[in-house]
N, C-alpha and C positions, 0 to 999 in steps of 0.2 A: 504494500500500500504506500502511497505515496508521501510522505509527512509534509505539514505544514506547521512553520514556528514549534518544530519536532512532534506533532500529535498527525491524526489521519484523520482524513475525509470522512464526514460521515455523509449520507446520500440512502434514498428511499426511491423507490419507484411503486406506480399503481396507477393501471388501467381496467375501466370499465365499458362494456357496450353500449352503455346506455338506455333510455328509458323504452327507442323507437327500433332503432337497426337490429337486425337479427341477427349480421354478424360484425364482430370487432377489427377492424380494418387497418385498427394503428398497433404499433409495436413500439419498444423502446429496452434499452441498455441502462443498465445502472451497475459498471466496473469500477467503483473506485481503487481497485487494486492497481489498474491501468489508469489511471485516472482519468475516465471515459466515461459519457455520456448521451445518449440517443435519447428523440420522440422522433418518430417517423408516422406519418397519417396517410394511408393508401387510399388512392383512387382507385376506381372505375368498376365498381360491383364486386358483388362476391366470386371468389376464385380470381381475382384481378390485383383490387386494393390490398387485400392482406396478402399478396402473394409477394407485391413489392418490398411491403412494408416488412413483411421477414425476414426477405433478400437484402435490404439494407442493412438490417442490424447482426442479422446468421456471419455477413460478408466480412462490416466491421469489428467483430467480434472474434474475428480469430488473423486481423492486423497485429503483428508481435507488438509488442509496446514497450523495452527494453533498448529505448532510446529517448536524445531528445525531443525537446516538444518541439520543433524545427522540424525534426526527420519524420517523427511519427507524425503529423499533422500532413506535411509530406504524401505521405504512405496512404494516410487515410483518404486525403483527398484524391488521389488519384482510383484506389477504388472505389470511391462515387462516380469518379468517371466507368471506372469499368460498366459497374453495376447500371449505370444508364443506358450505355451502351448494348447491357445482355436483355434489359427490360424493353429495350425498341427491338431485341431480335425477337423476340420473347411474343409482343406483340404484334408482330407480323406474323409469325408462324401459328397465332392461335387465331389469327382475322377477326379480329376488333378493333374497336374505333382508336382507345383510349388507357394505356392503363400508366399508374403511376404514383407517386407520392413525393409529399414535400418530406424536409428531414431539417433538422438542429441539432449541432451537436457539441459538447464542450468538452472541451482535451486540456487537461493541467500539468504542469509538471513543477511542482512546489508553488510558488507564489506567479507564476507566468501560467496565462491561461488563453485558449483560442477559440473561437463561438463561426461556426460554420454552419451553414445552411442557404435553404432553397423553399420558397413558399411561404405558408403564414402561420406556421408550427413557431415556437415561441422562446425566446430565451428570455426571462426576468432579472433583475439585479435588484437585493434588498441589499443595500450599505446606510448602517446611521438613522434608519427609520426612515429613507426615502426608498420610494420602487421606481424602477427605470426600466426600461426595456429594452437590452441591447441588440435586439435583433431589428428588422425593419420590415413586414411583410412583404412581400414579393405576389399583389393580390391589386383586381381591378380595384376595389372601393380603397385601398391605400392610394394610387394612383391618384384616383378623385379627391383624397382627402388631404395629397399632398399640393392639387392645384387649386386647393380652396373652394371647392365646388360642392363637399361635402361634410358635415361634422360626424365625429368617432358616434356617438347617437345613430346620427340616419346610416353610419358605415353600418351596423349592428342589425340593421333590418331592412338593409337594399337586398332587390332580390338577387343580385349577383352577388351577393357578399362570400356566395363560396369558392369563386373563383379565381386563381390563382394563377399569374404568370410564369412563374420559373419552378419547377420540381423533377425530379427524378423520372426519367421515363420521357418526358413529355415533349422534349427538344431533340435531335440529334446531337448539338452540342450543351452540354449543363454548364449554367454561367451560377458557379456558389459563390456568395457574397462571405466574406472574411472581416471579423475583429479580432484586434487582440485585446489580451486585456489582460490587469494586473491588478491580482489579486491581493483581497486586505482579509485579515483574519478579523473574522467576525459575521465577513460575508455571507448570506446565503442568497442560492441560485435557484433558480424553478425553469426548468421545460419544459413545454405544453404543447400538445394538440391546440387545436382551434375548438374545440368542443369543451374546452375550462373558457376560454376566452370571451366568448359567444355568449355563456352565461352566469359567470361572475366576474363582478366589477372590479376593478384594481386596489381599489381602497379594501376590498372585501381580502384580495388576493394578498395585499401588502400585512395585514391585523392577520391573517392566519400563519405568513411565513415567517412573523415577529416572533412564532411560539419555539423551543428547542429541539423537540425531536424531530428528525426526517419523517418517521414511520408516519406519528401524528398527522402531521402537516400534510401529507400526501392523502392522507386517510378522508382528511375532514373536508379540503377543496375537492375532491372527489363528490363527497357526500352534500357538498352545498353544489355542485355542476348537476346532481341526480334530483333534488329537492326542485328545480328549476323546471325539471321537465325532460335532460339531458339529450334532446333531439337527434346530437350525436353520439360518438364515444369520444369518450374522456380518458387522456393519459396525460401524466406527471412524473416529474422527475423532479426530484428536494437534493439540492447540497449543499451540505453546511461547511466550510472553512473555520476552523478551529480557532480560537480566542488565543 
């Protein structure tokens, strides 16, 4: 495991399918040994969506990670490329329209940390009792809400709000957007589907992630995403960075 100001990572994950869908289409990683992290939310129906979304995580989950965060980020990025790559073969040899998934993912290596992704799957930042969000959707109503044409409100209940520009599968070439970032002990991180996001608020997101334990915390945004109505599935990823 990776230490930080010599203690480890603590991290939770939990995924549900929600209150409507029959099947659960997202997947995620929670390796703090590697100091690794995934939410992947698949597209294009059953036998489709979930089949990405496990090819994502099955893929980066067995990236060695017994290097820098330089080489492993590296490594990882490059099979995203692969993996887009096998999901467009994938998808022509089964003749359908569409299949695919966005992906976020954080890779640490002690206090250096790098937030990758594709789509409108989620990276958070609680530091000091503020929440931020360091990802940036890759989705039409972001588009809209970034030319002022639309507020985060009506993003939340435009009928294309589920649609997404850049994710896995979906491009012949995958353009993943990259932060770095640098981590403060105290930190915690949350990963998300679009299906936390869609049904609880920030402020809501920010008072549960204040709480100490990962397990908790994953437990209970879950449980307020299901309380709502869950119209999707819900996944989460909680990590805490050590004091």
């Amino acid at each position: 495991m990776r230490p930080s100001a010599g203690k480890a990572f603590k991290s939770a994950s939990k995924s549900h399918v929600g209150m409507v869908r029959q099947v659960n289409e997202d997947a995620c990683l929670d390796l703090p040994e590697n100091g690794l992290w995934v939410v992947a939310d698949g597209m294009g129906g059953h036998a489709a969506g979930d089949y990405v979304s496990s090819l994502i995580v099955d893929s980066l989950r067995g990236i060695a990670a017994g290097r820098s965060l330089d080489e492993y980020v590296a490594a990882l990025h490059s099979d995203l490329l692969r993996v887009n790559a096998a999901v467009r073969e994938e998808t022509a040899n089964r003749g359908v329209t569409m299949m695919g998934s966005t992906v976020v993912v954080l890779v640490t290596r002690d206090l250096r940390g790098m937030c990758l992704w594709a789509g409108d799957s989620r990276l958070y930042r609680l530091r000091d009792g503020k929440l931020e969000s360091i990802s940036r959707d890759h989705s039409y109503v972001q588009d809209l809400q970034d030319s002022g044409l639309l507020s985060e409100a009506e993003a939340r209940v435009h009928p294309r709000a589920n649609i997404v520009t850049r994710a896995i599968g979906v491009e012949a070439q995958l353009n993943l957007a990259m932060v770095e970032l640098l981590l403060v002990p105290g930190d915690s991180y949350l990963l998300c589907s679009d299906g936390l996001t869609k049904t609880v608020e920030d402020d809501e997101i920010r008072e549960v992630l204040n709480h100490d334990e990962p397990g908790e915390i994953a437990s209970s945004l879950v449980s307020l995403g299901l309380m709502r109505g869950a119209p999707d599935n819900i996944t989460v990823v909680v990590v805490k960075v050590p004091s």
